[in-house]
C-alpha positions in Angstrom: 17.5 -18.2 -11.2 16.6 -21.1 -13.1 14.4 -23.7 -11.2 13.7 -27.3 -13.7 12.7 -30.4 -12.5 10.9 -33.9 -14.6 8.4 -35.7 -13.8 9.9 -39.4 -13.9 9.8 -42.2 -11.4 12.9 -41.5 -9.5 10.9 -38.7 -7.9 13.3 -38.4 -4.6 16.3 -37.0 -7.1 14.6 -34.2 -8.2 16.7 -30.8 -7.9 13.6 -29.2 -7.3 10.5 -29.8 -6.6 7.2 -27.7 -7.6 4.3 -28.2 -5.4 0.9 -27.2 -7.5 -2.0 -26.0 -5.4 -5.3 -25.1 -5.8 -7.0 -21.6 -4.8 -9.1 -22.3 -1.7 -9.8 -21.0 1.3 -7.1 -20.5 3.0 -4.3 -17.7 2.6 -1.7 -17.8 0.0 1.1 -17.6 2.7 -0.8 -20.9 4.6 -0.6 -22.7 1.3 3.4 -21.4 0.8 4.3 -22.1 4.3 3.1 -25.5 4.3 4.1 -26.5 0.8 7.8 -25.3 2.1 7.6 -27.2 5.2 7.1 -30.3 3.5 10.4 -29.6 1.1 9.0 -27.8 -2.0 10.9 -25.0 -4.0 8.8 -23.5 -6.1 4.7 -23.2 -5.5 2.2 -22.9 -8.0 -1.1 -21.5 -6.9 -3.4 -22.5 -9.4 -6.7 -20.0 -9.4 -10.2 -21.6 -8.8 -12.2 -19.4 -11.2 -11.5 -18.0 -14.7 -10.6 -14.3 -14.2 -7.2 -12.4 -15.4 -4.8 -12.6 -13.3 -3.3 -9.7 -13.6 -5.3 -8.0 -11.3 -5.0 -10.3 -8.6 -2.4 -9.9 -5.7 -1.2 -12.8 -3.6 -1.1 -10.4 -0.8 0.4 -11.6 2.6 -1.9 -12.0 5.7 0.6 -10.8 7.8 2.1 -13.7 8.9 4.5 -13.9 6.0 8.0 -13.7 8.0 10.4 -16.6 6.9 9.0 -17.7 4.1 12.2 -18.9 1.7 10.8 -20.1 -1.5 9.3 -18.2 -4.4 5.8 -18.5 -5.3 3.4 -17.9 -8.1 -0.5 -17.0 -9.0 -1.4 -19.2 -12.8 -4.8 -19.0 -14.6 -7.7 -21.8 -13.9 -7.2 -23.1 -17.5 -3.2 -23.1 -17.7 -3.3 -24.7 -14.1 -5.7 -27.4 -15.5 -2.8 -28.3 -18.2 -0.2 -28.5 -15.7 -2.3 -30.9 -13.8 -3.5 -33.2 -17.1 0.3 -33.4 -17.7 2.0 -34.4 -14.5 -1.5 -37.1 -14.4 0.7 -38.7 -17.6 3.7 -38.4 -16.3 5.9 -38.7 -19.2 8.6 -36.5 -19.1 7.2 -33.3 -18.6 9.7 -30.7 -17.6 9.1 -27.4 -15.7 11.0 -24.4 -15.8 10.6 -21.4 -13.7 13.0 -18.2 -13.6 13.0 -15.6 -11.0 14.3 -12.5 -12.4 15.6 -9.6 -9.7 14.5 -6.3 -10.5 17.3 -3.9 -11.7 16.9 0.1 -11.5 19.2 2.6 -11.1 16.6 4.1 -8.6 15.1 2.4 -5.4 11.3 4.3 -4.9 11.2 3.5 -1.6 8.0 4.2 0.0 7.5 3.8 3.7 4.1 2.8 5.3 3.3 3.8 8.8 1.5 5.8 11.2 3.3 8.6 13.2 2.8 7.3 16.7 3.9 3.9 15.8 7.0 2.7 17.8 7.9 0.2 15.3 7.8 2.5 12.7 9.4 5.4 14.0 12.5 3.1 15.1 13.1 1.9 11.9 13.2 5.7 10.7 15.7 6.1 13.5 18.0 3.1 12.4 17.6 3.3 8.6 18.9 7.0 9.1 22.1 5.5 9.5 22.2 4.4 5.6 19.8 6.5 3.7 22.1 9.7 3.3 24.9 7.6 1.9 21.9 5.9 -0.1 20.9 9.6 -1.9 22.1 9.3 -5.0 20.3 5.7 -5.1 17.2 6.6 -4.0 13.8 8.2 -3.5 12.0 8.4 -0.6 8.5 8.6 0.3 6.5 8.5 3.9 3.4 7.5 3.4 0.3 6.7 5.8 -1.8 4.4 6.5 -5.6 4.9 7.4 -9.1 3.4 7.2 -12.7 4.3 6.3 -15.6 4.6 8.8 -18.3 7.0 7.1 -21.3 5.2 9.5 -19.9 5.4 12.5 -21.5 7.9 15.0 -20.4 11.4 15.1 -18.6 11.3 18.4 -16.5 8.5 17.2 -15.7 10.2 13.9 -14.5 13.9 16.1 -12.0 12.1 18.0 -10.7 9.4 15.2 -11.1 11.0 12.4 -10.6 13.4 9.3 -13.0 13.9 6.2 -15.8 12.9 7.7 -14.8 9.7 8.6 -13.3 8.8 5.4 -9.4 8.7 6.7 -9.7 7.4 10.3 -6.4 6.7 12.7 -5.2 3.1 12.9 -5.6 0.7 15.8 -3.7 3.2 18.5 -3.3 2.9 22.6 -3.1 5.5 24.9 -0.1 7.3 26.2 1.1 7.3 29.3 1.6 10.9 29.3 -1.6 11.5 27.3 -5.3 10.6 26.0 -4.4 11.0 22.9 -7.3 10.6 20.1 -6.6 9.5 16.6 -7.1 12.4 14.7 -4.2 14.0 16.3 -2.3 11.3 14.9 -3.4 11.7 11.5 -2.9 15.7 11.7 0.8 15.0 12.4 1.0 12.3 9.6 0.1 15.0 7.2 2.3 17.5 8.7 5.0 15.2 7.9 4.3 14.8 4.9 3.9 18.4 3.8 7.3 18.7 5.3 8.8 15.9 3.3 7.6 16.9 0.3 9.0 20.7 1.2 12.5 19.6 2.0 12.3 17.0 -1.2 11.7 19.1 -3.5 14.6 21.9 -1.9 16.6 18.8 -1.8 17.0 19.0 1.7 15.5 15.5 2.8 17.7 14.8 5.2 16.3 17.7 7.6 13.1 15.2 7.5 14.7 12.4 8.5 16.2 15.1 11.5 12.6 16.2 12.3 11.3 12.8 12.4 13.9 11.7 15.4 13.8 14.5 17.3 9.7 14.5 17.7 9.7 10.7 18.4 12.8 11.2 21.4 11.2 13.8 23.2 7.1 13.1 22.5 6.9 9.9 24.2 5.1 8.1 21.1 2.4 11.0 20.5 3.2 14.3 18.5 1.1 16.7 20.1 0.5 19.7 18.1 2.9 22.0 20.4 6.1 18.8 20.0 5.4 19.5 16.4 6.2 23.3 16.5 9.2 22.6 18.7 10.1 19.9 16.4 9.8 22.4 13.4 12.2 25.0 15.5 15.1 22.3 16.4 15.2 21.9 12.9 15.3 25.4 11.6 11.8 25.1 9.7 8.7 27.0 9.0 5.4 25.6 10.9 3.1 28.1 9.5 4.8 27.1 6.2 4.0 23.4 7.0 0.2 24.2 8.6 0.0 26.4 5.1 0.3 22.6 3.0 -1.4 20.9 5.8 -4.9 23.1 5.4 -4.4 23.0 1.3 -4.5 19.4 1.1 -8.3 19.8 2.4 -10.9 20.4 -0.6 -13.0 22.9 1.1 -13.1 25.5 4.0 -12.3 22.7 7.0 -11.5 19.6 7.8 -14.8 17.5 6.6 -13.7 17.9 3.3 -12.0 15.3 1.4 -8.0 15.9 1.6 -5.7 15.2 -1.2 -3.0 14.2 0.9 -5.0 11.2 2.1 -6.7 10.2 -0.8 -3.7 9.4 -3.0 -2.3 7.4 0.2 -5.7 5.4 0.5 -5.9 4.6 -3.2 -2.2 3.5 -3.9 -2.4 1.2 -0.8 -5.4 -0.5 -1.7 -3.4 -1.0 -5.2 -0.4 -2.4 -3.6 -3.1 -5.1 -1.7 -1.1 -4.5 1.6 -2.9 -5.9 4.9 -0.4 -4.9 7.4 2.0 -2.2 8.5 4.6 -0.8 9.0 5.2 -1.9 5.3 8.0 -0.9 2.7 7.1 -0.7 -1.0 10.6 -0.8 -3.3 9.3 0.3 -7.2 5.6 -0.8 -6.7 6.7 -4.4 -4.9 6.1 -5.0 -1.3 8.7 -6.4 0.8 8.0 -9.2 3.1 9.9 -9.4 6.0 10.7 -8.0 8.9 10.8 -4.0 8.6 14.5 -3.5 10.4 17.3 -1.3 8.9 19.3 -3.7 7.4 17.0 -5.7 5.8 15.7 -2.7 3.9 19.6 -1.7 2.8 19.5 -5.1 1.7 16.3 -5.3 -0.5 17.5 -1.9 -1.8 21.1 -3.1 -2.5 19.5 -6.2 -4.6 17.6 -4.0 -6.6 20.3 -1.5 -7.8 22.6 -1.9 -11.3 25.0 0.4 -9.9 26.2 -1.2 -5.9 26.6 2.3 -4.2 30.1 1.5 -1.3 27.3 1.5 1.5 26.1 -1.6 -0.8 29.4 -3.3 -0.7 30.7 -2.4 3.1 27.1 -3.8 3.9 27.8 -7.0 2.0 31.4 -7.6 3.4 30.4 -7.2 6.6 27.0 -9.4 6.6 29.4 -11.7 4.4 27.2 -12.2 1.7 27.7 -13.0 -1.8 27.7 -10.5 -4.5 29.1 -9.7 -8.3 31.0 -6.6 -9.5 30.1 -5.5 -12.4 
């Protein structure tokens, strides 16, 4: 979309209006909330300190939900001109357009942590759309973990893997079970070992299967023994999945690094993501709320081709779309 407005004295008719900030303190969805609140369109965050940035991601704090307008990151030096202009005031014009992305792919990759209830929900609703969705799209569980490589021994047994390099996220305990965090992450990797199994066999939707039937009947933590039963409901291999599972670790145990892990704990520092469950659509995070139709929606937007699940979703949600 195409966003203009001038600067001129009749300030209230502007279509638009473009609120320029500066960098601060405070979080960029603070400074885009309030700027929205008090009736802008379009922010402009102008950096504090001369850096490229490129490499610098307006990430959300978490708190993100509801936002409506668009916002955007400009250089200390460009900002500066923006500001000397609208200082003159004599008909300066700004134009800002907002292209959707277009792909005839959605790479959808799902950020979570197997005994999440959020999560796992959203895996059982969004089941509903994705196999009408498989020609559209690729999908990817991934998982979310921290570091702690100084905290005590104890700690590290019972949390985590590596050595303390992948360590479980903020967890509770059951109330069937004590479970400890680096149960957790053990069946995070069995999933995705599995995943990638019945991906590449182009059986995904067994996954999907795998993933519903361990969160129905293990109460919110996949013991090692739900996992096996899992595996049999679903007609799979576990030795074939424990097989991937020990791979993934570079050396003999489980203090070595794992692959699996790695990648995951790279590519979500890239992706500047504070919070999860979080969905990734071709490298851009969504922010809102992580239900089922807000994700068919955010793929629908994205697609060239509108598969009919597209279309039924938009009739019945009555919103607006083109044919092509």
């Amino acid at each position: 979309m195409n966003l203009t407005t001038s600067s001129t004295d009749q300030k209230e008719s502007y279509l638009n209006k473009f609120a320029i900030i500066a960098r601060g303190n405070c979080t960029f969805v603070t400074k885009v909330r309030n700027a929205e609140k008090a009736g802008a369109s379009v922010v402009i965050v102008v950096d504090d300190r001369v850096e490229n940035i490129t490499n610098v991601i307006m990430g959300d704090d978490g708190t993100g939900t509801g936002i409506r307008i668009p916002s955007m990151l400009v250089g200390k030096d460009s900002g500066q001109k923006l500001k000397d202009q609208m200082v003159l005031g004599q008909g300066v014009t700004l134009s800002a357009e907002f292209i959707l992305p277009n792909y005839e792919i959605a790479e959808v990759e799902f950020w979570y942590s197997s005994n999440n209830d959020v999560a796992l929900n959203f895996i059982k609703e969004f089941d509903n759309y994705v196999h009408r969705l498989e020609d559209n799209i690729s999908f990817t569980p991934r998982f979310v973990t921290w570091a702690c490589p100084l905290c005590t021994d104890d700690f590290k047994e019972k949390e985590c893997l590596s050595d303390g390099k992948y360590c479980a996220p903020n967890h509770g305990y059951s109330m069937f079970s004590m479970e400890k965090g680096v149960e957790i992450m053990k069946e995070d990797l069995r999933q995705s070992c599995l995943h990638k199994k019945l991906k590449a066999e182009g059986r995904e939707a067994v996954w999907w299967d795998y993933a519903k039937y361990t969160h129905q009947e293990c109460y919110g933590f996949i013991s090692l023994q739900c996992s096996k039963d899992g595996h049999k409901k679903v007609g799979e291999d576990f030795d074939t999945t424990m097989q991937c599972y020990r791979d993934s670790f570079e050396g003999p145990n489980e203090t070595g690094d794992n692959k699996i892990l790695k990648a995951n704990s790279e590519q979500w520092s890239e992706y500047g993501t504070y919070y999860w469950p979080a969905i990734v659509i071709n490298s851009k995070t969504i922010r809102e709320d992580i239900t089922a139709e807000n994700i068919l929606e955010a793929v629908c937007a994205g697609l060239k081709k509108k598969p009919d699940i597209c279309i039924e979703f938009y009739k019945e949600e009555n919103i607006p779309y083109y044919e092509p």
